[in-house]
C-alpha positions as CSV (number, residue, x, y, z in Angstrom):
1,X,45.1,-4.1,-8.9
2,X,48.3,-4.8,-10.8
3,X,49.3,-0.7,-10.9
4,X,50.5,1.1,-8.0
5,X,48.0,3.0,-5.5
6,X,47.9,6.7,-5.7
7,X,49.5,7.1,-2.3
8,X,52.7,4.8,-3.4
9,X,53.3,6.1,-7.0
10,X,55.9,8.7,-5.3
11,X,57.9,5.9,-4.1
12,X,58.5,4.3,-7.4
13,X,60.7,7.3,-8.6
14,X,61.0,5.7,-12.5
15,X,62.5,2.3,-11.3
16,X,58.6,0.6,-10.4
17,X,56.2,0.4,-13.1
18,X,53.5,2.3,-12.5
19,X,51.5,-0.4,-13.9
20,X,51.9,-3.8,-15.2
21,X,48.5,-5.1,-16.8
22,X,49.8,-6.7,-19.9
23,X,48.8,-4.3,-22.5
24,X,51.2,-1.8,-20.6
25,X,53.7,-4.4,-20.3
26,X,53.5,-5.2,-23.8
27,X,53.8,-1.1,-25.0
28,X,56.8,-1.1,-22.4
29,X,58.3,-4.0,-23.8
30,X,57.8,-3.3,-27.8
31,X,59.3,0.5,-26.6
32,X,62.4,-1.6,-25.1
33,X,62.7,-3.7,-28.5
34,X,62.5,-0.7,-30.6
35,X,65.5,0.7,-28.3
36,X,67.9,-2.7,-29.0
37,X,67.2,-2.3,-32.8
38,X,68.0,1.4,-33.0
39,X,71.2,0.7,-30.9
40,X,72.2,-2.0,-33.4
41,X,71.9,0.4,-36.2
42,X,73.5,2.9,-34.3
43,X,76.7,0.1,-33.6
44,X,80.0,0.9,-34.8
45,X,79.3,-2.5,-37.2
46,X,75.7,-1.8,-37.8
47,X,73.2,-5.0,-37.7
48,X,70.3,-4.7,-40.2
49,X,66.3,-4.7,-38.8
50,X,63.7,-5.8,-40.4
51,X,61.5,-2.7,-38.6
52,X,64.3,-0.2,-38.2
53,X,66.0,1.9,-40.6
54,X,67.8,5.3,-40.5
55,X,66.6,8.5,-41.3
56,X,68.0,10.5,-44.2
57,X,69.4,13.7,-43.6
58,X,66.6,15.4,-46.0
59,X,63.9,14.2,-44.0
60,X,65.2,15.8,-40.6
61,X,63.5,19.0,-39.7
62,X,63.0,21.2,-36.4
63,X,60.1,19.3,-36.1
64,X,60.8,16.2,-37.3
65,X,64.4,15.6,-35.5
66,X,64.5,11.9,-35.2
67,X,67.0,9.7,-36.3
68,X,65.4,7.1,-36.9
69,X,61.8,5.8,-38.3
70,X,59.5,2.5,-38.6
71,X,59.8,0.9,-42.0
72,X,57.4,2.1,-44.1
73,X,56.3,-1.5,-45.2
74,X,55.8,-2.2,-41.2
75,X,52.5,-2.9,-39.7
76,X,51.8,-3.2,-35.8
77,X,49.5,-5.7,-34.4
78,X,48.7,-5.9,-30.9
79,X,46.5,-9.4,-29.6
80,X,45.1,-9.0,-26.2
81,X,43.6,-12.3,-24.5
82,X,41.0,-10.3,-23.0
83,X,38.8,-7.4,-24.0
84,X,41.4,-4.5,-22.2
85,X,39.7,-3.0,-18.4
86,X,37.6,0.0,-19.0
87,X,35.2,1.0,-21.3
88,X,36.1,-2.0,-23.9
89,X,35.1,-4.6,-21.5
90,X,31.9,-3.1,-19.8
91,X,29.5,-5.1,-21.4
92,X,31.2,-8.3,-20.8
93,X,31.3,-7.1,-16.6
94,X,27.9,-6.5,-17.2
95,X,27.3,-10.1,-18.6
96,X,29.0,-11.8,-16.2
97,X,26.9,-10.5,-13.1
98,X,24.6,-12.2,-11.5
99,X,22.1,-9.0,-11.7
100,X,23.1,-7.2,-14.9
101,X,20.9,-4.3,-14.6
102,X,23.1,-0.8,-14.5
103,X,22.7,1.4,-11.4
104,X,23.1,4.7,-11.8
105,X,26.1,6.6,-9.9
106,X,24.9,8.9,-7.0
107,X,24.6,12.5,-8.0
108,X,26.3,13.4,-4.1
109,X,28.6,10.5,-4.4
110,X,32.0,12.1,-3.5
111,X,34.4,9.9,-5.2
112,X,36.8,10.9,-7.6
113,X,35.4,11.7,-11.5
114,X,37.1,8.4,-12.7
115,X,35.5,5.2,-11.5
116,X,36.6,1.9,-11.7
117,X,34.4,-1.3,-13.1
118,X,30.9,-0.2,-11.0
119,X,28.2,2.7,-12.6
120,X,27.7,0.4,-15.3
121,X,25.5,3.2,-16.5
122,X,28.5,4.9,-16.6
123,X,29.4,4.3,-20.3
124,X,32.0,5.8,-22.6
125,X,34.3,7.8,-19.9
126,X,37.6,7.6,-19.1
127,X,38.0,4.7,-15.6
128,X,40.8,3.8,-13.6
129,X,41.8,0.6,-13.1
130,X,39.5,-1.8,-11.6
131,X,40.3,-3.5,-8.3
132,X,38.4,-4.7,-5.0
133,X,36.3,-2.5,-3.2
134,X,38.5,-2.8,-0.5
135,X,41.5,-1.6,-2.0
136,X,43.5,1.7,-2.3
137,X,42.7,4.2,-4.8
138,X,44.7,4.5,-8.0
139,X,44.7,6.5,-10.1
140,X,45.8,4.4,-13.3
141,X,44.1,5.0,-15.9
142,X,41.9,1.8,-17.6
143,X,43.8,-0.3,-20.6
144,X,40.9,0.8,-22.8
145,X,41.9,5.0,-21.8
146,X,45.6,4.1,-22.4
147,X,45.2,2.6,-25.8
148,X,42.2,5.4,-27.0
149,X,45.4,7.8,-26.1
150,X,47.7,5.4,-28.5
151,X,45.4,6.2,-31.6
152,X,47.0,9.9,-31.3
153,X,50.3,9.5,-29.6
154,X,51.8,6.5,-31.4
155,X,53.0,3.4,-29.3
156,X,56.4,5.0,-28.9
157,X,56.6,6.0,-25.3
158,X,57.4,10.1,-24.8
159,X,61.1,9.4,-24.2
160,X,61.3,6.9,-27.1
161,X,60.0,9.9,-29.1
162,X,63.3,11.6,-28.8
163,X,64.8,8.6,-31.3
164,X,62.2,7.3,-33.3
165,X,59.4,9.3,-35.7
166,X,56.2,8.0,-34.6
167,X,54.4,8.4,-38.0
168,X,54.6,4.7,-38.6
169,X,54.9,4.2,-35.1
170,X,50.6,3.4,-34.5
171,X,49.0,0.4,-34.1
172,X,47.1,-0.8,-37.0
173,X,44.8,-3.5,-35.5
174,X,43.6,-4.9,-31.6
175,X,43.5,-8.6,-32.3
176,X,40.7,-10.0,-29.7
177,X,38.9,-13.5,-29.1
178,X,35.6,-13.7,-30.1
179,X,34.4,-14.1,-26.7
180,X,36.2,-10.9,-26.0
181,X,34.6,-8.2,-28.5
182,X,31.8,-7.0,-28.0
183,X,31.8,-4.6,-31.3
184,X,29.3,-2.5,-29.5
185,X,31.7,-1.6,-26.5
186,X,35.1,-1.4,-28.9
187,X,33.3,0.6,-31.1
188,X,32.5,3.2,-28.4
189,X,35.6,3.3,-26.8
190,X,38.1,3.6,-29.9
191,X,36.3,4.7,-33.2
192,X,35.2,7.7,-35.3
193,X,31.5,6.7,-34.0
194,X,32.3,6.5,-30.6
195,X,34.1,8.9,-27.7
196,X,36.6,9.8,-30.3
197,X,34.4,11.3,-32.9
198,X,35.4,14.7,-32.2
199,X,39.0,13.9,-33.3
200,X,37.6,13.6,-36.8
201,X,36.4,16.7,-37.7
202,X,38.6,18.3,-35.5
203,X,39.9,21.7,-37.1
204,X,43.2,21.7,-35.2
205,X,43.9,18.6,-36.5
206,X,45.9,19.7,-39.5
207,X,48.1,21.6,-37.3
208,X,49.7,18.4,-35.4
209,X,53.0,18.5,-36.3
210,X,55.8,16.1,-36.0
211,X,54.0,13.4,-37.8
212,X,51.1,13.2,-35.0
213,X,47.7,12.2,-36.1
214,X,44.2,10.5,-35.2
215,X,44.9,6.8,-36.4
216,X,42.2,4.9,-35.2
217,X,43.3,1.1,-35.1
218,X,40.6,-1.9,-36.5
219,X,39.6,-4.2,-34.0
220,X,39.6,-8.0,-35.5
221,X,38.5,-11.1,-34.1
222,X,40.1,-14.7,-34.3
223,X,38.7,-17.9,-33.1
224,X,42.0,-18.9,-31.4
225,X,42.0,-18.5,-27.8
226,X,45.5,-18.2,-24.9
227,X,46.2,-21.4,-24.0
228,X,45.7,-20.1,-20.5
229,X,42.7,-17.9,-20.3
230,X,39.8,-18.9,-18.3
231,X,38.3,-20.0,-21.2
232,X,40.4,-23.3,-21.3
233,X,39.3,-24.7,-18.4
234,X,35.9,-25.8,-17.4
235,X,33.2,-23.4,-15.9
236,X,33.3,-25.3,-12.9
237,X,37.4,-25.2,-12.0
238,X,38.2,-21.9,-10.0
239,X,40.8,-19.8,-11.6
240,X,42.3,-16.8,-10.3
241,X,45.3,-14.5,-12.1
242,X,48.9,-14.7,-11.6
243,X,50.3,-12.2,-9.5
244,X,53.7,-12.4,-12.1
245,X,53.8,-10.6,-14.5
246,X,56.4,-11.9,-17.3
247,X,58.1,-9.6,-19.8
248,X,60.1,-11.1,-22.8
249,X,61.6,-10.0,-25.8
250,X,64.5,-11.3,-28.0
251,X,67.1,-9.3,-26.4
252,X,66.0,-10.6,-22.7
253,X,63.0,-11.6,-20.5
254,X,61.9,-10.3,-17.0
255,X,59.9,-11.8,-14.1
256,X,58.1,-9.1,-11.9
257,X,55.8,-8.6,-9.2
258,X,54.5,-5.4,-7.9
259,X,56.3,-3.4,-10.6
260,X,59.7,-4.8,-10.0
261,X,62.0,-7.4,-10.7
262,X,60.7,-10.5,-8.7
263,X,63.4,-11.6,-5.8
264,X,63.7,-7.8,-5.0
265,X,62.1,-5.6,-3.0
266,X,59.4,-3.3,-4.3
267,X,60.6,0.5,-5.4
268,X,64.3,-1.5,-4.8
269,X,67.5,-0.2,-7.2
270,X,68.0,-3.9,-8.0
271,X,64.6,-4.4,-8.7
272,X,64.4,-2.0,-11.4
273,X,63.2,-3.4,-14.6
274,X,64.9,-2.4,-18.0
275,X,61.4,-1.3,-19.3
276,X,60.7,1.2,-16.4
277,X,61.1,4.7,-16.7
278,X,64.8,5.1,-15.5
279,X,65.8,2.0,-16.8
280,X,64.6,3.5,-20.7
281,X,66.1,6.9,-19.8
282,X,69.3,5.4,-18.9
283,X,69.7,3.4,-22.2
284,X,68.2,6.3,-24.4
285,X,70.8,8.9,-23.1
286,X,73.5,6.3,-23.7
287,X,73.0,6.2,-27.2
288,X,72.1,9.7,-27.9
289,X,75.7,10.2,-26.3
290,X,77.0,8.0,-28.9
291,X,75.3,9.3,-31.7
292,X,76.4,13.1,-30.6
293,X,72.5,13.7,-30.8
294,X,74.3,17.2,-28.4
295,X,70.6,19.1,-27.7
296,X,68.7,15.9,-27.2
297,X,71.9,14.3,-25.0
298,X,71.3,17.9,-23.3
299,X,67.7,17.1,-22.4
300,X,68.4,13.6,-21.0
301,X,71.3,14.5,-18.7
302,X,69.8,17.3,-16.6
303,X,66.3,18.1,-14.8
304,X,63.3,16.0,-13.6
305,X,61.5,13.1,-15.9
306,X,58.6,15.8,-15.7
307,X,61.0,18.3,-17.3
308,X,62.7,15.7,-20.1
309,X,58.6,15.1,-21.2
310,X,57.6,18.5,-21.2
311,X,60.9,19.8,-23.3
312,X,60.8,22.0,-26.3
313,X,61.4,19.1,-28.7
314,X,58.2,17.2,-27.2
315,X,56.0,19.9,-28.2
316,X,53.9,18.8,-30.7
317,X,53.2,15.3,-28.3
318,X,52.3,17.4,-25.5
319,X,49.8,19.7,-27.6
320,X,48.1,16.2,-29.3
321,X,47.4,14.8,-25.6
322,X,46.2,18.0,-24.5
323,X,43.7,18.1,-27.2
324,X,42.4,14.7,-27.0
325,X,42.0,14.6,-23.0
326,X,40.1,18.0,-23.8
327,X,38.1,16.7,-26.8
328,X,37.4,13.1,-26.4
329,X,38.9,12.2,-23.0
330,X,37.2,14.7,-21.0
331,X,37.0,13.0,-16.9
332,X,41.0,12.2,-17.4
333,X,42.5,12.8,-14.1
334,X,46.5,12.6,-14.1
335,X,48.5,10.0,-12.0
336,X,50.6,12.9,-10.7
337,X,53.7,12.8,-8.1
338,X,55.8,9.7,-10.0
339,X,57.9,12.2,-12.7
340,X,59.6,14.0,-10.1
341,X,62.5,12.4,-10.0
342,X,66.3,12.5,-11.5
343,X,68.6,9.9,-13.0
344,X,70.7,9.1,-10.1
345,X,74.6,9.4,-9.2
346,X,75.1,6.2,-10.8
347,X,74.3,7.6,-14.3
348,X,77.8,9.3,-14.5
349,X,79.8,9.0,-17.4
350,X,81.5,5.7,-15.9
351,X,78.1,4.0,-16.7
352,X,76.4,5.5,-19.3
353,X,80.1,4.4,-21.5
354,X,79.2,0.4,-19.9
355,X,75.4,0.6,-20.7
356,X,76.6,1.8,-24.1
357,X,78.8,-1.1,-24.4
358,X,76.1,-3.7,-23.2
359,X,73.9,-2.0,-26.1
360,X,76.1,-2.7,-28.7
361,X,76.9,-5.9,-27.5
362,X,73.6,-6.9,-29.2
């Protein structure tokens, strides 16, 4: 399934990814990057970015707190290998059946609101993540419901938003194969004509604050395909996907399986990965210490992960995913029972001043 069963997301307690398709991977990753540059601005011999800068003291507000922003010259492409899982890639399931037709989901059928590749019929709603019949439920929502989210929240990640203003923070294009779009589907799932049309002539809209807005992304094609999608090899040579998932970025790479670090045990300390929950948290307390950022240090350093994301100065993120799970995400069921956790004894004082110091050593 490559995400975590409903039953095991408890266990993970912010040091398992929750899930590691790699779209996810990628936000997680481009989140972690964004984290490096900040802290090399933030150094006592600051580094320049090319993406980064700081904010000016005339553009902080109550509302708009962050230190510091995207470039305004930036632009953020994402390229996916395949179509993303959920509504995106329907058609292509479809296509690739032996019997095509759609069968229409049972009116008593008692499964949960959000299914996961079958009820082809089933078109434009929020799925989980697909997996074999056989296999626990999750509750992870589909690639394609993750990134629809994106066109409102920004790619920045909610604890990411304590740092960085997400106003240049969206995506402005999905980058697919050919053999991948189906302009129909991406259409549906992301744009003003589709599931999110509500979004644009929503009143409300003008009252997202914080820099929060509808940005739907383009969707382009290129002819180029991964050098190892199925694609590249013939029809007749059996394929079947990796169960590693591999995380890089140019301050450090990861190998995981499961959600952790591979060599480790799953849900493991050692196996956390720098781009899961606590291991982001860590390093984003760390440098608001250092840059006396006192309420948002505040926020970090006490309470659940449930309680850092639903603060005061998250507001205005919290109200934008309300509305668009109400508005144009209706079925959206959350993955609940993995934000309960704390930041453990080990983030004393002791370590937070060595995490610092591994920051700025980049």
């Amino acid at each position: 399934m490559r995400c975590l069963p409903a039953s095991k997301v408890p266990l993970a307690k912010g040091r398992t990814l929750h899930d590691w398709h790699a779209e996810i991977v990628a936000l997680r990753a481009f989140n972690y990057y964004l984290l490096k540059e900040c802290s090399g601005l933030a150094s006592s011999s600051p580094l320049n970015s090319l993406f980064l800068r700081r904010r000016t003291s005339e553009e902080l507000s109550r509302a708009s707190f962050q230190p510091f922003a995207i470039k305004d010259d930036v632009r953020i492409f994402m390229y996916c290998s395949e179509a993303p899982c959920g509504d995106a890639s329907m058609e292509l399931i479809m296509a690739a059946q032996d019997d095509a037709t759609p069968w229409t989901k049972p009116v008593q059928d008692p499964a949960s609101a959000m299914t996961g590749r079958g009820y082809f019929s089933e078109l434009g709603v929020v799925r989980r993540k697909p997996a074999r019949g056989d296999a626990p439920e999750t509750m992870s929502k589909s690639c394609t419901d993750k990134l629809s989210l994106k066109q409102c929240t920004s790619t920045l990640s909610s604890i990411m938003s304590l740092l960085i203003h997400p106003g240049d923070a969206y995506i402005e294009a999905i980058v697919l194969p050919e053999s991948q779009h189906v302009p129909a589907a991406t259409a549906r799932a992301f744009s003003v004509t589709g599931r999110m049309a509500p979004l644009s002539s929503l009143d409300g809209a003008a009252t997202w604050q914080g820099g929060y807005a509808y940005r739907p992304f383009k969707v382009l094609e290129t002819s180029k395909e991964f050098m190892f999608s199925r694609r590249a090899f013939p029809e007749s040579t059996k394929t079947t996907g990796s169960n590693i998932t591999a995380m890089w970025t140019p301050y450090g790479q990861e190998v995981l399986i499961g959600g952790s670090i591979q060599g480790n045990k799953q849900f493991s300390s050692r196996g956390s990965s720098t781009i899961s929950k606590l291991g982001i948290w860590k390093a984003v307390l760390s440098l608001t210490q250092s840059l006396q950022l006192e309420e948002v240090e505040a926020i970090l350093s006490s309470g659940t992960y449930a309680e850092v994301k639903s603060c005061a100065l998250l507001e205005h993120r919290q109200q934008v995913t309300e509305a668009v799970r109400r508005m144009a995400l209706q079925n959206w069921v959350c993955n609940n029972g993995g934000d309960g956790f704390q930041l453990e004894e080990v983030s004393s004082k002791v370590e937070v001043d060595v995490v610092l110091k591994q920051l700025e050593a980049f």
